[in-house]
Steps between C-alpha positions, in 0.01 A plus 500: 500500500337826366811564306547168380140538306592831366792350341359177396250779306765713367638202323172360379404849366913528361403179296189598365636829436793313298269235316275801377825609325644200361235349350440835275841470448551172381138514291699754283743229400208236372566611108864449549513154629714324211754795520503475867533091474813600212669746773473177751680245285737718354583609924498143545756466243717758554482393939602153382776668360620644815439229693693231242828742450644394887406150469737476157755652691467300779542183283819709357675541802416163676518233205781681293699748653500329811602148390715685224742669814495186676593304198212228522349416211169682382225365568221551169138408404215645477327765264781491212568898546643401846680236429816778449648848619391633149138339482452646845649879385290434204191388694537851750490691209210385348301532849635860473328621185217281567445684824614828327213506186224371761578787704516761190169337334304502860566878550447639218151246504413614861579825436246541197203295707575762791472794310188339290325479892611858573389643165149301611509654868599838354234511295247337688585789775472793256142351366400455861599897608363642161210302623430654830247777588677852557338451926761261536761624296482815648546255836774322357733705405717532219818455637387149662344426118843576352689275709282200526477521073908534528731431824260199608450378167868469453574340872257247359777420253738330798186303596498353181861499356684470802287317792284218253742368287826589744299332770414190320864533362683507856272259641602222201849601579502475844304164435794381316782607672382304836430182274832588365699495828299267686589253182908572542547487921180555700690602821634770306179594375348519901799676584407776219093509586594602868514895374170454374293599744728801621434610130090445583500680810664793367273550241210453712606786756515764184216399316250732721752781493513459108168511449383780689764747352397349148137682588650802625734539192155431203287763776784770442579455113131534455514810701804628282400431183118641551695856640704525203231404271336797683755727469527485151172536422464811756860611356352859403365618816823330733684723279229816504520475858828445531497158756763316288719542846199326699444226242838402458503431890208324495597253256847501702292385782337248341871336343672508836190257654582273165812541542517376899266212395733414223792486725307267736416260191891493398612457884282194549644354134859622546444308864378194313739441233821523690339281756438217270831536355622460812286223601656356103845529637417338807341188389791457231764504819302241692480269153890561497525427847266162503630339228861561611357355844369225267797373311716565814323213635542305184176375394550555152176734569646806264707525213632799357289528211172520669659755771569729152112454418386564877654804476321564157147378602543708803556836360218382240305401785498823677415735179157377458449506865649883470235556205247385699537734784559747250199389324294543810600918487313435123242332570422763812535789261273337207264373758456866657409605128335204380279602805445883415438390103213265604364696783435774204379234290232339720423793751136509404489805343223536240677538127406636205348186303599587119396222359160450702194410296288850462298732320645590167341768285605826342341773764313743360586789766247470778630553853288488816628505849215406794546581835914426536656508759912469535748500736879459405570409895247349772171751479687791420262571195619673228157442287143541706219365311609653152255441241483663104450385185708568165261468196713409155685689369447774774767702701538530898761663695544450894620825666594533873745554681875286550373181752122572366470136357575621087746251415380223717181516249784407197656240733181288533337545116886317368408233802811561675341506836124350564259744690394326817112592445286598227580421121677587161340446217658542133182443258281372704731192657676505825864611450620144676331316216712611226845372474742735553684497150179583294397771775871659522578493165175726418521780772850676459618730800741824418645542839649801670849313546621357182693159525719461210655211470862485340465400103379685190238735485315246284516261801374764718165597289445147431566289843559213262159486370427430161524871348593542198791773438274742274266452814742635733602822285090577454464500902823712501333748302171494624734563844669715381829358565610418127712848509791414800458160388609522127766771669639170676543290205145321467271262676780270542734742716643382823327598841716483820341320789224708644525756188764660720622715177149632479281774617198476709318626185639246258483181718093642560439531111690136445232386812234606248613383186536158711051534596481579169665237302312184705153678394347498860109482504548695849771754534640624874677802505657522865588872539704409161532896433587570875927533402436632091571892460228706364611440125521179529178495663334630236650226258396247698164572591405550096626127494297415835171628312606280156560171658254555773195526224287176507657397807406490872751732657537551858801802653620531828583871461734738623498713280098667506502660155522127351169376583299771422333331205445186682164334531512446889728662746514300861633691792633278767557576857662271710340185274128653481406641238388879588411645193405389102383607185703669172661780534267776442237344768768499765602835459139608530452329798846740633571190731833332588586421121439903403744610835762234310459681173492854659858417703625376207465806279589730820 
C-alpha cells in the first residue's frame, strides 16, 4: 500500500510538473494563432492527399484493371474524373501536387512561426539573465546561462516544429487511415489494429529510460559548455602554468559521460525503430494472410484492389505511429528544457526592475553610507557598520588591504548587490529609490579588469550611448589615449574581443576615455592604475585630476602615491574602518595608513 501512494504521488507531481511547462509553452503561441490555424488546413490538405492516393488506386485496380483482364465490361459513374483510366491518372496527379504545395507552404509557414517563438524565448532569456543580481549569477553559473539561452532554446524548436503540428498531423492521419480501411473491409481493418497495442506497450517500457538519460545528457552539456567557457576566459594562466595536459583530460572526462549517455539515447531509438518496422512487416503478412483466408472461403469479402490499398494504408498507418514514438524522444528532450528555461524564469529570484517607477534627478555628487553592513555569503561580512560621507565634488580613496572590503564599497554605490543593514544614500535619497538607469548612467566605474567587447574603438568609449564622435576623440585626449589610437587608424578601428591585441596600459586608458565620455557626476576608480607602468601612470593620473575636477571621486587604491591629494583617505581592515582623514593627518598620526606608506617606499 505504502508504495502504491508514493507512486500515485509521483504521477500527480509528474503532471503538475508537465502542466507548469506546457501551458508557458503553448501561451507563447497566442500571437500566432491564424498562422498556426494556416499550418492546420494546409496539413489537413496535404494528409487528405495521402490518404485519397490508395483509394484512386484501389478503384483502378478493382473497377478497371480487374474487369479489363477478365473481359467484363467496365463498370462507370460517379465523379466524372473517375469515370476512366485517364480521369483517374489525371485525378492522382492532381492529389499529388495538391498534397506537394500544402506540404512546401506549411513548412516554410511553421518554420518562420517557430523561429518567431524562439527569437521571443531567446530574447526573453537574455533580458531575464542581464536582469539578475551578480549573488545569483555568481550562483548560476555561466556555463548553465549559456546553454539554457542556446542548446535548450533550440530543443524547444522540436517542441514546436516537430511535436505540435507533427502531432496534430499524425493524429489526422492516423484518423483517416482507420476511417479509410474500416470504409473498404472492416475485418481487414481489425486484423491490422491487433499490432497496436504491441506498438503501445513498447513505447511505454522506454519512456522512463528516455527521459531520465534526456536529464543526464542537458546536466552534462551544461557542465561542458560552462568548462570551456572557463577555459577560454582563464586561457592565459592554463597556458602560464602549463595545465593544458590536465584540462584537456578534464574536458575528455566530461565527453566520455556524454558520450555513454548518448549511446544509451541511440540504443533505446535504434531498439525502437527496427521494432516497429518489424511489427509493420508483421501486420502486412497477417493482412496477406486473412484476406487470402477470406476469399479462399469465397465470400466475395476482398478484392484485389483494396488488398493493394491495405498494404498502402498499412505502411501509412505505421509511420505516424513510428513518429509518434519518435515524437515522444522530442517531446522528452524539449520538456527537460522547457523545464530548465522556466525554472530560470520563475525561480523567485529578485531582478533588476529597469523600468520601475523611481527617483529621477541629475545627482549633484553627495554620497553617504550609514552603518552598512554586507555579506556576499550567509554572515560572512565583508562590510561592518561602514559609515562616511562624500561632500560634492570631493575626493575619497579606500585603502586596505586585498579581502579588506575596498571594492565591495564600489559594488554596492552601482546597486549591484543591496547591503543587508544600514543605508546608501546618493543626495540625500535612498539608493533603492532611484531607478537604476538615471543612477548608473551618472556614476561611471574604471575597473581594474577591462572588458572590451569585440567592435570599434568608437563602440568601446561609447557603449552605444548617444556620444557624439568629436565627444569620443576629446575624452581620448583628456585620457590620453588619442596617440596609439590615431596610430591604429582612428576612433573607428577594430578591437578584437576582450582587446586581446592590446596592452594592459591601452585597454586601462580606453577604460577611462569610456568614464569620461558618459560625463559621470561620480567617478570610481577601482585600482584603475594597479596594471599601468610608471609612464603611463603619470599620463593618466594628469587626466584623473582633469576629469575628476567638479566631480565626486572616490579610488580604491593600489597604488599609494595616487591619493595623496585626496580629501579623505579611509583605511579599512577587515570591513571597519580603522583609520581616516587626508593624507597629511594620517601620516601624523604614524598609524596603520603611515606603516602602508613607509613599506611602500622601502
Amino acid at each position: 500500500m505504502p508504495k502504491c501512494g508514493t507512486s500515485k504521488r509521483r504521477k500527480n507531481m509528474q503532471l503538475r510538473e508537465k502542466s507548469h511547462v506546457v501551458k508557458p509553452l503553448l501561451g507563447l503561441m497566442r500571437p500566432y494563432v491564424p498562422q498556426i490555424l494556416l499550418c492546420v488546413v494546409l496539413v489537413m490538405l496535404f494528409n487528405g492527399a495521402d490518404l485519397i492516393k490508395p483509394w484512386i488506386m484501389e478503384i483502378a485496380v478493382d473497377d478497371y484493371l480487374t474487369a479489363m483482364v477478365a473481359g467484363e465490361p467496365v463498370q462507370t459513374g460517379g465523379f466524372f474524373l473517375f469515370q476512366s483510366l485517364t480521369g483517374l491518372g489525371v485525378s492522382y496527379f492532381l492529389v499529388v501536387i495538391v498534397g506537394a504545395l500544402a506540404s512546401v507552404l506549411q513548412a516554410r509557414l511553421l518554420a518562420r512561426v517557430c523561429q518567431s517563438i524562439l527569437n521571443t524565448m531567446r530574447l526573453k532569456l537574455f533580458d531575464h539573465i542581464h536582469r539578475l543580481r551578480l549573488t545569483d549569477l555568481d550562483d548560476i553559473g555561466s556555463g548553465r546561462l549559456l546553454t539554457r539561452a542556446t542548446n535548450d532554446v533550440e530543443a524547444l524548436n522540436e517542441f514546436y516544429n516537430d511535436v505540435l503540428i507533427g502531432l496534430f498531423r499524425d493524429i489526422f492521419l492516423l484518423i483517416g487511415i482507420i476511417v479509410m480501411m474500416l470504409n473498404m473491409n472492416w475485418r481487414l481493418a481489425l486484423m491490422a489494429f491487433t499490432a497496436v497495442p504491441l506498438i503501445l506497450i513498447i513505447t511505454f517500457l522506454c519512456r522512463g529510460a528516455l527521459h531520465r538519460n534526456f536529464v543526464k545528457m542537458k546536466a552534462l552539456i551544461s557542465r561542458i559548455n560552462g568548462f570551456i567557457a572557463e577555459s577560454l576566459s582563464g586561457i592565459r594562466v592554463i597556458q602560464a602554468f602549463g595545465r593544458e595536459k590536465e584540462k584537456y583530460d578534464e574536458l575528455h572526462d566530461l565527453n566520455l559521460k556524454y558520450r555513454k549517455t548518448t549511446m544509451t539515447q541511440v540504443a533505446i531509438n535504434s531498439f525502437m525503430r527496427p521494432v516497429m518496422e518489424v511489427v509493420n512487416a508483421l501486420a502486412i503478412v497477417l493482412i496477406l494472410l486473412f484476406g487470402w483466408h477470406l476469399a479462399g472461403q469465397n465470400t466475395g469479402a476482398v478484392e484485389v484492389g483494396v488488398l493493394f490499398a491495405f498494404t498502402t494504408y498499412i505502411k501509412q498507418f505505421f509511420e505516424p505511429i513510428n513518429d509518434l514514438a519518435e515524437k515522444y524522444n522530442s517531446v522528452q528532450s524539449a520538456m527537460v528544457s522547457a523545464d530548465r528555461i522556466f525554472s530560470l524564469l520563475n525561480d523567485g529570484r529578485t531582478l533588476e526592475d529597469l523600468d520601475a517607477p523611481g527617483h529621477e534627478a541629475a545627482i549633484v555628487g553627495r554620497v553617504e553610507f550609514r552603518d552598512v553592513w554586507f555579506a556576499y555569503v550567509g554572515e560572512d561580512w565583508v562590510l561592518k557598520g561602514l559609515s562616511f560621507t562624500a561632500e560634492p565634488g570631493e575626493k575619497l580613496a579606500f585603502v586596505g588591504a586585498t579581502g579588506a572590503g575596498k571594492t565591495t564599497v564600489i559594488n554596492l554605490l552601482s546597486r549591484f548587490y543591496t547591503p543587508q543593514r544600514g543605508q546608501i544614500l546618493i543626495d540625500g535619497v535612498p539608493i533603492e529609490e532611484w531607478t537604476l538607469p538615471c543612477l548608473r548612467s551618472q556614476i561611471a566605474v574604471v575597473l581594474q579588469d577591462v572588458f572590451l567587447f569585440a567592435g570599434t574603438i568608437a563602440d568601446n568609449v561609447r557603449v552605444h550611448a548617444d556620444i557624439t564622435d568629436e565627444n569620443i576623440e576629446r575624452a581620448l585626449a583628456l585620457s590620453h589615449a588619442s596617440e596609439f589610437v590615431n596610430r591604429l587608424g582612428g576612433i573607428h578601428a577594430q578591437v578584437a574581443e576582450r582587446g586581446a591585441t592590446f596592452s594592459t596600459g591601452e585597454r586601462q586608458l580606453l577604460s577611462f576615455a569610456r568614464a569620461i565620455a558618459h560625463q559621470p557626476a561620480i567617478l570610481v576608480l577601482d585600482e584603475a592604475t594597479a596594471n599601468i607602468d610608471s609612464k603611463t601612470e603619470l599620463l593618466v593620473q594628469r587626466s584623473i585630476e582633469s576629469i575628476s575636477e567638479g566631480r565626486t571621486a572616490i579610488f580604491i587604491a593600489h597604488r599609494l602615491s595616487t591619493i595623496r591629494n585626496c580629501d579623505k583617505i579611509f583605511v579599512l581592515d577587515h570591513g571597519e574602518v580603522i583609520e581616516s582623514g587626508s593624507h597629511e593627518e594620517l601620516m601624523a598620526k604614524n598609524g596603520a595608513y603611515a606603516k602602508m606608506v613607509a613599506g611602500v617606499e622601502a
